[in-house]
N, C-alpha and C positions, 0 to 999 in steps of 0.2 A: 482602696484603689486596686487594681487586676494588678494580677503578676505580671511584671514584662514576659516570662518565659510562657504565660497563658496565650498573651496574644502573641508570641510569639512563633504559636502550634499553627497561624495561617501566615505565616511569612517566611516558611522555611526555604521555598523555593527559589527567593533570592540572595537568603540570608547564607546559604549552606553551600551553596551552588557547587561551589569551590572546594569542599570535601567529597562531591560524590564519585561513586566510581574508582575511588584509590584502588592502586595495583598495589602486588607485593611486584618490586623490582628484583629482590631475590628470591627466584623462583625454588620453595622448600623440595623439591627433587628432580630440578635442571632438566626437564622435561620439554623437550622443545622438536618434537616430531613433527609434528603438523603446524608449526608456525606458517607455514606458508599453504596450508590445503589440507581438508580431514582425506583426500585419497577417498571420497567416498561420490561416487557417481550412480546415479539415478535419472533412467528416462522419462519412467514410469511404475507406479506400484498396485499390483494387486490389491484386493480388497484384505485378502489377510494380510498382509506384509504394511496395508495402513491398520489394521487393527495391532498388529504388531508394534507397529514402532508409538502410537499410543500409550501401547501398556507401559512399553520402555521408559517412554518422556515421564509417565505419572511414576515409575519407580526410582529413575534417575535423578528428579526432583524430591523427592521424600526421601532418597538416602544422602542428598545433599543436604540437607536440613537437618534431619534425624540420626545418621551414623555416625556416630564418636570419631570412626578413623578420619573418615573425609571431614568433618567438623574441625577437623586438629591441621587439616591442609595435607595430609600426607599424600595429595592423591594430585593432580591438575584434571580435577574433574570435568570440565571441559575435553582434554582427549582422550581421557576415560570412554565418554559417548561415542567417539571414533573410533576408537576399540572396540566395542562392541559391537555397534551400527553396522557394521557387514554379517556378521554372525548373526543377529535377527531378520537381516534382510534376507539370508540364504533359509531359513527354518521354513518347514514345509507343513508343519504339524504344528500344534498348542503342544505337545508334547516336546518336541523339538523345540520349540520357543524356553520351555519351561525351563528343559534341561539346563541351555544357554543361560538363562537368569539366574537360575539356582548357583550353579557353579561363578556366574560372576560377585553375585553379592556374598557366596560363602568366602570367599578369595579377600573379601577386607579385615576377615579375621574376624575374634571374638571381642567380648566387651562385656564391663560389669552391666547390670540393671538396678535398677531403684526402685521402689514402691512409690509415685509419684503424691505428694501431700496433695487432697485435693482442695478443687476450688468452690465455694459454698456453691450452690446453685443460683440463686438470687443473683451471685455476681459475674454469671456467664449470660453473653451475648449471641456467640455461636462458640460450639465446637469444630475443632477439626473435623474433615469428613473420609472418613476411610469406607467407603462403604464398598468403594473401587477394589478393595481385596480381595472381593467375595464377587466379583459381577466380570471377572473378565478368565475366565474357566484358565485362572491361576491353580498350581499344585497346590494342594495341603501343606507341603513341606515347603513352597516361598510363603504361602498366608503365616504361617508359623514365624518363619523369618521374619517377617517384615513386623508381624504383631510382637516378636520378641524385640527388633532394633526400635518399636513406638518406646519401650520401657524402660529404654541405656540411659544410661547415665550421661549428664550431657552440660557442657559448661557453659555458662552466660553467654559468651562470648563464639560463636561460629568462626571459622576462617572466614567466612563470606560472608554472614551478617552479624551486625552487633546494635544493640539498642542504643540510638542517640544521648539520652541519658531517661532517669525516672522522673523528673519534670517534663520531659517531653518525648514520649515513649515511641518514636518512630525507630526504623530500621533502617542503618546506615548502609547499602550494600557494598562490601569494600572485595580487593583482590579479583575483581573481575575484567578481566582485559576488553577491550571494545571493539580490537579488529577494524577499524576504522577506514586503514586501510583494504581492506577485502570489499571494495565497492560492489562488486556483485557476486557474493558469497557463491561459493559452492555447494552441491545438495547438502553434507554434511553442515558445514557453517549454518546453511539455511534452517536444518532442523534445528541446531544448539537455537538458533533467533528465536524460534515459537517454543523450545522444550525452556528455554531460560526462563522466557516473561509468563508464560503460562503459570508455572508453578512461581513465581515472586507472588502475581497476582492472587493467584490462589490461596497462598500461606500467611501475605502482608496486606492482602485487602479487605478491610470490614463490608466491602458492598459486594462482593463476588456474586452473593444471593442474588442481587437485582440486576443481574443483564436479563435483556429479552430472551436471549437465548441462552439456555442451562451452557454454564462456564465449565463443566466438564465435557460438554460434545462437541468447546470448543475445539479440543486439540485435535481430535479426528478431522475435522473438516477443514484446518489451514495444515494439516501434512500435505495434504494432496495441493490444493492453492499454490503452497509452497515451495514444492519440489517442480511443479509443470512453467515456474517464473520462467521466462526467456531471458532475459535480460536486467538490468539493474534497476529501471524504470518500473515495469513488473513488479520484480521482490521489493522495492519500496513505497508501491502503491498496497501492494496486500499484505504490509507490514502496518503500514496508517491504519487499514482498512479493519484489521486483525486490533489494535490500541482500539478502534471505535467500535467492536464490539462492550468493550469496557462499559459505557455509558457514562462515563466520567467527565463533569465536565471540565476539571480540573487539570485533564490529561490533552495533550498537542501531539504531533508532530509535525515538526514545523513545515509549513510548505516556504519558506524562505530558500530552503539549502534547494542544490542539484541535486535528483535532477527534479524534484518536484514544484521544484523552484519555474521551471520551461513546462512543465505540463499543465500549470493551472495557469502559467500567462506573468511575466515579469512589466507588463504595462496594467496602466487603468487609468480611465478617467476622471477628473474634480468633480465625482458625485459620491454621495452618499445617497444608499436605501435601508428600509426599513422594511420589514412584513407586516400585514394588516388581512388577516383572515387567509394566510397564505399565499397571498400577491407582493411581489416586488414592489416598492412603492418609492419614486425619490422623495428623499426629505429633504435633502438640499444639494445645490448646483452649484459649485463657485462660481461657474457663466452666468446665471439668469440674472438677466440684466443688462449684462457687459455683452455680450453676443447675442445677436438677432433668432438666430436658431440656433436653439440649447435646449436641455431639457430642463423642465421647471415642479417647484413643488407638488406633488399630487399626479404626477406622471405613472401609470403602472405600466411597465415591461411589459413585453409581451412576447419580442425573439431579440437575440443577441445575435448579431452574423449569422442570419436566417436559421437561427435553432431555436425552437420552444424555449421557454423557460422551463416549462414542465420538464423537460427532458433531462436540462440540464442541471434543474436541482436534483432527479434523481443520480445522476450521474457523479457529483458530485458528492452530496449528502454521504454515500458511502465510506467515505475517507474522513468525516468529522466524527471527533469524540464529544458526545455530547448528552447530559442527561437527560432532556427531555426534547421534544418539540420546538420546543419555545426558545431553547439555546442552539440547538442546530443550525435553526434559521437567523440569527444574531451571527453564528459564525458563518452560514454561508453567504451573508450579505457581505463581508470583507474579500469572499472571491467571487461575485458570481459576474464580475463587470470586467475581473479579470484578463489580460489577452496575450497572445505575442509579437500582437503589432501594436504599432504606434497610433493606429485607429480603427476606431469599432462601429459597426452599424448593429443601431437600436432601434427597436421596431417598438412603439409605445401607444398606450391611449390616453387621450386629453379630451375631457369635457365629450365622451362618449364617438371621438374620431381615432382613426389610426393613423399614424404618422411612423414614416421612419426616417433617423437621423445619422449622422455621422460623427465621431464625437473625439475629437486629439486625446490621445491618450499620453500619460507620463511614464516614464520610470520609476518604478517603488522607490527606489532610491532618492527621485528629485519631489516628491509631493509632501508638501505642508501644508496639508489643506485639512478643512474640519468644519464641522458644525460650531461659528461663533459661539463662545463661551457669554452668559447672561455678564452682566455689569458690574452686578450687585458680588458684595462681599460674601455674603451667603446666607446673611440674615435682612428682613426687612420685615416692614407692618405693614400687612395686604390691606389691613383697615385697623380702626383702635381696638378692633377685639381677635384680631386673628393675627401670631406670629409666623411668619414661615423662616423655618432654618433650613439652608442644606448642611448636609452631613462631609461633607468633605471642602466646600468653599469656605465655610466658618473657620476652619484653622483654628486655631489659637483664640478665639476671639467670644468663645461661647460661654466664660464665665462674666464677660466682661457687656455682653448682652441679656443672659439671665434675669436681670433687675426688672428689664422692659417685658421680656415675655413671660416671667410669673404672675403680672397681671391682667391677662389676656383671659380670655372666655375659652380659648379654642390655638394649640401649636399645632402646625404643621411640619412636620420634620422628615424631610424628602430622602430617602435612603436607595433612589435611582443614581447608583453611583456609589462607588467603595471606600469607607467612610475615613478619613485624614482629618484630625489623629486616630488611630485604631483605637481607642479608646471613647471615642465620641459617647458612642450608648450608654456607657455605663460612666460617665463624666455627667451627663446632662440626667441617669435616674437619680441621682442624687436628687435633684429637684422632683423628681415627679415621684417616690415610692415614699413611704411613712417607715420603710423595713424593708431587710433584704431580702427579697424573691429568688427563688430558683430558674434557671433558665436553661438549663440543658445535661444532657450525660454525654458522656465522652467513653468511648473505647478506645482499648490501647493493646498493642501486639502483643506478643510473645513467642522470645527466640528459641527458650529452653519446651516447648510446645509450640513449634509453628502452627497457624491456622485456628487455635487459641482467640479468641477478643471476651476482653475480662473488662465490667465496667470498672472505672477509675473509683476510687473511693470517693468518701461522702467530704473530708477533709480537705482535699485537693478541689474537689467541685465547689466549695464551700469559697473557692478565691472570684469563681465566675459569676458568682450570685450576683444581679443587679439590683442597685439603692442601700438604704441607708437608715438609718434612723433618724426619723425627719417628723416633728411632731407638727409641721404645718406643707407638707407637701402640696405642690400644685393642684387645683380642685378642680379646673380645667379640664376640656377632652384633648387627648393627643392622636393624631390623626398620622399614621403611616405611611407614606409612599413608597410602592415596590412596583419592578418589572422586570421587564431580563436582564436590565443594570444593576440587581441587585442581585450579589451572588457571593459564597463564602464566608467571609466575614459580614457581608453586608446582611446576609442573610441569619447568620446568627445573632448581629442586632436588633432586627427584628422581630427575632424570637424573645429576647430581653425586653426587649420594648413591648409586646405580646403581653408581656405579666402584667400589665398595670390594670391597674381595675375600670379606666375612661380609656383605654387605648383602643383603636379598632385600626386596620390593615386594610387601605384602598388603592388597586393598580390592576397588577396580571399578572401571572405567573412569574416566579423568579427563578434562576439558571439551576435551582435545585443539585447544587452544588456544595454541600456544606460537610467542612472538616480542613485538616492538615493536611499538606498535600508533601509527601515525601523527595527523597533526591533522585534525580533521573536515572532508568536504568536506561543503559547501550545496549545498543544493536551491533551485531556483525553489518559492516558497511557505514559506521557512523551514527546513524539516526537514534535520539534518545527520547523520554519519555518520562516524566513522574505522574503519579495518582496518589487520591485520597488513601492517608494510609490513619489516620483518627478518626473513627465516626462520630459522627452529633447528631443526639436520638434528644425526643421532647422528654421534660423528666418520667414519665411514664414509658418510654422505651420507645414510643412510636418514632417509625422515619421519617426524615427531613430528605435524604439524599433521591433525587430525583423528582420526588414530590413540590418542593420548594416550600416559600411559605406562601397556604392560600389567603388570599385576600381573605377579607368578610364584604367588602362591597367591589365587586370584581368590574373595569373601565379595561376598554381596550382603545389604543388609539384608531380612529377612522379619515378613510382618504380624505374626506372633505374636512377634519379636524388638521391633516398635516398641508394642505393645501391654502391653510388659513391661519396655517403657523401658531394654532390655539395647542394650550397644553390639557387637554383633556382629562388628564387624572388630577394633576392640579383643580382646575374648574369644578369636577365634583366633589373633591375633598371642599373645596370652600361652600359650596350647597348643600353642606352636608351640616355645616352651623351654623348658616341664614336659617 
């Protein structure tokens, strides 16, 4: 049986909630200057004064991490940055910059060093990347520094971060205040917002590699975003905007709260859409039916409150975090009907006519509406030779059905949907494997080398292995179901499912979302954040994360298949063992 604490690496976001972000209430040197303001004002910045405060953010974050002194807490590293921050802003020169640097990081004092035991090769995923040492016309004498603080000596345990434990290797970030109230930070605050998450990401993310855009020219290009915010709406729209470059689809922030909450629209209509080839598409109306004119299944949008759709999902789109394509458009069907009134003109086509409608919209607050849930417990006989389970309706109920569908030709086991019990996959390879298979590698942080990903041992992965020793396992094909409802967990079961020797994978892309997702970090002004901080690589090393898992017979749903209320990946899965 799986470790609880195994599957416990994709539940931490609920599980933990409640530890994240701890403060030290006693402040270790009563440092309380800028409680109310870093004093640091900015209209506008030159192009060297942003390559400046660049270097800063990448040194500021590497000695928060790497210096002994600040590791130990002796510093409130936070107005530390506000300390310095006017003295970079005022340098005229690299020279002048330099000086400034040099002098503030020799000011933490000295510190033993260690010869660091190394890590075999085979069991690194990535290293840290310093290459920034050498690439930003730093003095000889800071590369030095900085190359001698990589080699200090340094203890488990950071002020600001510590590893949850060694079953479950995330980074707890603790003593970091939230500013919560500073709803629309000032330029200082604003930089601590992007100089904080940048380097988290940087040091505690296994996927930093795969954003679109190299995550080191991130910080260059949200100083400037950053500092020109007008207002609180602004810094918290290009605070989202800045998390989706992440591509994580694991990572939110929330548009519930104010004021994002009023910008994407606090009403919506009793519909649901779905995308199909990049068209808006209803899938279901609570009106149709009950109201003469409403909009009905197989509707495509075409303008909301005489705006393109095209326009608006660009618009949009910007501010989702999201791995690939295919979950983007999953999240921005939850806003794109979105409004701030209480009714919406929809401009649609139907059966090759345009029509536009008017449509009473609810309050988030008041709507219980949804795509009716199927009848069925979660298991049924499509026929006497085809079982279908689903992966999260079964409950409880799948050893107690087994009997019936070990003698079937052919299981379907729908994994559109996040499987309950979390254990479902590897409950149910019992029946289908002869022997336990491998199913995946895991990386895991490291505090005492941040930016470090070391894969997990053979031992520990030895608990995720799915099956059994089963000298008459199901002979049967088992047939997968995935789409964009299938993500994280759901997605790592069907990479377990993946090993069987009769398994094949039939749907569309999945949310490509796969690993542990850590505890939220805060934002100056409130707004939080967690991402993937365990990666899950196929046993050969290859990625999962943003890829998802591909089909082998790849079904997309079509207008005329939701218009006819047919479940199209289903349908071919079962023509698949006629």
């Amino acid at each position: 049986m799986i470790k609880s604490k195994l599957l416990l690496l994709f539940l931490l976001t609920t599980s933990l909630k409640l530890a994240a972000q701890t403060v030290d209430t006693v402040n270790k040197n009563k440092d309380l200057e800028f409680i109310t303001g870093s004093k640091i004002e900015v209209a506008s910045l030159t192009p060297l004064q942003t390559n400046n405060l660049t270097v800063l953010g990448k040194i500021w974050g590497f000695l928060k991490y790497y210096h002994p002194a600040v590791g130990k807490g002796n510093y409130n590293w936070d107005f530390e940055l506000f300390r310095v921050t006017p003295k970079i802003l005022a340098a005229k020169t690299d020279q002048e910059r330099n000086k400034v640097l040099f002098n503030w990081i020799s000011a933490l004092g000295t510190f033993k060093t260690s010869e660091k035991v190394p890590v075999a090769k085979g069991n690194i995923k990535y290293k840290p990347n310093f290459s920034w040492f050498k690439s930003n016309k730093l003095s000889p004498e800071i590369i030095s520094l900085l190359n001698t603080i990589q080699q200090a000596e340094r203890r488990e345990e950071n002020y600001y971060v510590k590893l949850y434990d060694a079953e479950t290797p995330i980074a707890i970030f603790k003593n970091e205040a939230d500013y919560s109230s500073l709803k629309y930070p000032d330029a200082g605050y604003r930089l601590l917002a992007l100089f904080k998450f940048w380097n988290i990401y940087e040091y505690f993310s296994p996927y930093k590699n795969l954003t679109d855009k190299p995550w080191s020219g991130i910080l260059n290009e949200y100083i400037t975003k950053l500092i020109s915010a007008k207002n609180e709406l602004e810094y918290k729209l290009i605070i989202a905007a800045l998390v989706a470059e992440t591509k994580d689809s694991h990572s939110d922030i929330s548009t519930l709260e104010f004021p994002l909450r009023s910008y994407f629209g606090i009403y919506s209509p009793n519909v649901v859409i779905d995308f199909v080839a990049e068209l808006p598409v209803v899938s279901y109306s609570k009106d149709e039916g009950t109201i003469p004119r409403s909009l009905k299944k197989g509707d495509v949008i075409q303008q909301i409150n005489g705006v393109p759709v095209a326009k608006l999902i660009k618009e949009k789109s910007q501010y989702i975090t999201a791995s690939n394509r295919t979950m983007e458009l999953k999240k921005l069907s939850a806003l794109l009907l979105r409004t701030k009134d209480t009714l919406l003109r929809v401009t649609f086509m139907r059966d090759k006519k345009i029509d536009t409608i008017e449509l009473k919209c609810h309050h988030l607050n008041r709507m219980y509406y949804g795509k009716p849930l199927p009848a069925d417990t979660g298991f049924r006989m499509i026929n006497p030779d085809i079982a279908y389970i689903h992966a999260s309706r079964i409950g409880t109920r799948l050893k107690s059905v087994m009997p019936i569908a070990i003698n079937t030709k052919a299981m379907i086991l729908d994994l559109r949907t996040y499987p309950k019990p979390t254990s479902f996959g590897w409950d149910i390879g019992k029946f289908l494997f002869n022997e336990p298979a491998e199913v995946a590698r895991y990386t895991a942080v490291n505090i005492e080398a941040p930016g470090l990903f070391t894969y997990l041992p053979d031992d520990y992965m030895a608990h995720v292995r799915i099956g059994a020793v089963n000298p008459s396992p199901y002979k049967g094909r088992v047939i997968v179901l995935v789409n964009e409802e299938t993500w994280s967990l759901g997605e790592l079961t069907a990479m377990a499912l993946r090993a069987g020797p009769n398994t094949i994978i039939v749907g569309s892309q999945t949310a490509g979302a796969d690993g542990s997702v850590g505890l939220p970090v805060s934002f100056p002004g409130g707004q939080s954040v967690g991402f993937t901080q365990i990666g899950v690589y196929y046993p050969n090393g290859k990625e999962t994360q943003r890829i998802g898992i591909v089909p082998n017979v790849k079904v997309k749903p079509t207008i005329q298949g939701i218009k006819e209320d047919r479940d199209e990946i289903l349908e071919k899965a079962i023509s698949l063992v006629n």
